[in-house]
C-alpha positions as a Markdown table, in Angstrom:
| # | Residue | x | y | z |
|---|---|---|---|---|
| 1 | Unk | 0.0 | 0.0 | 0.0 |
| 2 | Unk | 1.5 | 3.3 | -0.9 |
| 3 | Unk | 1.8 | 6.2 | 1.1 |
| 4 | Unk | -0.1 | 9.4 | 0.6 |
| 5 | Unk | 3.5 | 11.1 | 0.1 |
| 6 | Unk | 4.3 | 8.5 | -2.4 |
| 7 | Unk | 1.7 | 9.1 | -5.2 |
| 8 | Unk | 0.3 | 12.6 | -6.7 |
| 9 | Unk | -3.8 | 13.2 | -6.8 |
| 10 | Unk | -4.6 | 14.2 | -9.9 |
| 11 | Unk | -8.3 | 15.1 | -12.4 |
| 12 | Unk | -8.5 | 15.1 | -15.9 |
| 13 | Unk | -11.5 | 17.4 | -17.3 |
| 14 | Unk | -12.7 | 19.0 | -19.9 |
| 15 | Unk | -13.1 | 22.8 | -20.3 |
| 16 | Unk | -16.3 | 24.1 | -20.9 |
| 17 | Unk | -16.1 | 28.1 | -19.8 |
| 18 | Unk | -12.5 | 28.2 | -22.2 |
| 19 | Unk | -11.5 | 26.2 | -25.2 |
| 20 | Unk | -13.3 | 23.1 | -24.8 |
| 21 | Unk | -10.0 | 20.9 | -24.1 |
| 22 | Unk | -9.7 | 18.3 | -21.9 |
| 23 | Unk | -6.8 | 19.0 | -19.3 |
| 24 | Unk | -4.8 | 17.7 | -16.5 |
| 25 | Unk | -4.3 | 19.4 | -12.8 |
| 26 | Unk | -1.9 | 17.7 | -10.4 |
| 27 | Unk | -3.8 | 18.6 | -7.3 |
| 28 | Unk | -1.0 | 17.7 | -4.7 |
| 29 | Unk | 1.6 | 19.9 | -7.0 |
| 30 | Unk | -0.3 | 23.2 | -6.7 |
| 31 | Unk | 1.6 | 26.4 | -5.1 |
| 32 | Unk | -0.3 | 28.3 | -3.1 |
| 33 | Unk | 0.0 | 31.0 | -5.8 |
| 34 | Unk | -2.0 | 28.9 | -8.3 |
| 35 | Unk | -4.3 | 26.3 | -5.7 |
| 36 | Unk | -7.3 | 28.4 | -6.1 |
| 37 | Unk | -7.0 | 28.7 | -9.6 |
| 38 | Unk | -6.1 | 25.8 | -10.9 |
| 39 | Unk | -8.9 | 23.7 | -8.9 |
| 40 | Unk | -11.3 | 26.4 | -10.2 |
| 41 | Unk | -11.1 | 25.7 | -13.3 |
| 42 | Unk | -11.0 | 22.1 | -13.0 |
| 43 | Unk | -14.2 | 22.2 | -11.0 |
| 44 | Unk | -15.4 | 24.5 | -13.9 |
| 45 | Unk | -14.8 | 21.6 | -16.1 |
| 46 | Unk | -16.6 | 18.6 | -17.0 |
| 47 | Unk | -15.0 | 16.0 | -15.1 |
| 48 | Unk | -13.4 | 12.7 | -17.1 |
| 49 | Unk | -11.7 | 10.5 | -14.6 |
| 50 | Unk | -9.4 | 11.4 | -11.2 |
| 51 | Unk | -7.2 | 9.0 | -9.4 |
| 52 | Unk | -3.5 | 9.0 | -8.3 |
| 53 | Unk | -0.1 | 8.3 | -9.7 |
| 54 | Unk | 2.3 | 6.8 | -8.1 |
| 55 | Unk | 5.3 | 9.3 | -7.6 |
| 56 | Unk | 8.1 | 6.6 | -8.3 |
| 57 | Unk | 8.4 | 7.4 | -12.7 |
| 58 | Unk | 5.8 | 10.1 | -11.9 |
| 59 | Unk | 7.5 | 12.1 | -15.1 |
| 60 | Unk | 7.0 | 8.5 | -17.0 |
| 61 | Unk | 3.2 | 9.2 | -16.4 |
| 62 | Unk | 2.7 | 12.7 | -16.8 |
| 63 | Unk | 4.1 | 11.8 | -20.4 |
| 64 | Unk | 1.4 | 8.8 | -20.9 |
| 65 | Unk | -1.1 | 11.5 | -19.7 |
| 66 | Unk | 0.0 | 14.5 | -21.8 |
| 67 | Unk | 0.3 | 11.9 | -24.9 |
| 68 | Unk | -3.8 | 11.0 | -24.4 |
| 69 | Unk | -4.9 | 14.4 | -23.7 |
| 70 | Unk | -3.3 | 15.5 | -27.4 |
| 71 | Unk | -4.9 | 12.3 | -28.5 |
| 72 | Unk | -8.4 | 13.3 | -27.1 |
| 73 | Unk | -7.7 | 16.9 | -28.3 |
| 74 | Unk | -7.5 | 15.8 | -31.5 |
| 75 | Unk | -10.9 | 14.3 | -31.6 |
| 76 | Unk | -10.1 | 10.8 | -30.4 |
| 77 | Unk | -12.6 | 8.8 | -28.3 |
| 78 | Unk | -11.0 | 7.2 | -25.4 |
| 79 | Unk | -12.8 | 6.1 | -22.7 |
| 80 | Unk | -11.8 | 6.6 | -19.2 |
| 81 | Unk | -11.4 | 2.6 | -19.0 |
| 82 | Unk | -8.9 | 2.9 | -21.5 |
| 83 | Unk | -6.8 | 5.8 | -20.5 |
| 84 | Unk | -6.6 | 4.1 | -16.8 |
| 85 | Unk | -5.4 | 0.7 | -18.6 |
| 86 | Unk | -3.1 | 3.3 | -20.9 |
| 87 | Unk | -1.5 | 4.4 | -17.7 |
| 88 | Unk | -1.0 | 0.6 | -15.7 |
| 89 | Unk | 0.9 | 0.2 | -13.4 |
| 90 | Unk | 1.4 | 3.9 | -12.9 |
| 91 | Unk | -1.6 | 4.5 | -11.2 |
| 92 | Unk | -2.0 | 4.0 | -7.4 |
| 93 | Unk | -5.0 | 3.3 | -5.3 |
């Protein structure tokens, strides 16, 4: 069982007040500076999916994430099922 230091909360959502693009916030990376923000906008949003990574190849994750969102940017259907089986053994309970 992982720690709560050891994994990053995180939501994927779609924008509906902006551009219409589905995005990423890393809740447990948020500065004060840009907390209220950032979750703002994501609770703005239409939600997708939420869930944690695990910090251990945290960058290797954020990459499988950014890669999807272009994807779904782009006007590919993916599923929530299928981004969570996209990112593996990456994600954290």
């Amino acid at each position: 069982m992982a720690f709560e230091s050891d994994k990053t909360m995180f939501e994927i959502y779609r924008e509906k007040t902006y551009t219409g693009k589905y995005r990423v916030v890393y809740f447990t990376e948020l500065q004060d500076h840009n907390k209220e923000t950032e979750i703002n906008r994501a609770m703005a949003g239409e939600h997708y999916m939420d869930g944690f990574v695990k910090n251990f190849k945290k960058d290797d994750a954020k990459e499988i994430i950014n890669g999807l969102l272009d994807r779904m940017n782009n006007g590919e259907p993916i599923t929530p099922e299928q981004f969570a089986k996209s990112l593996g053994d990456h994600l954290s309970s």
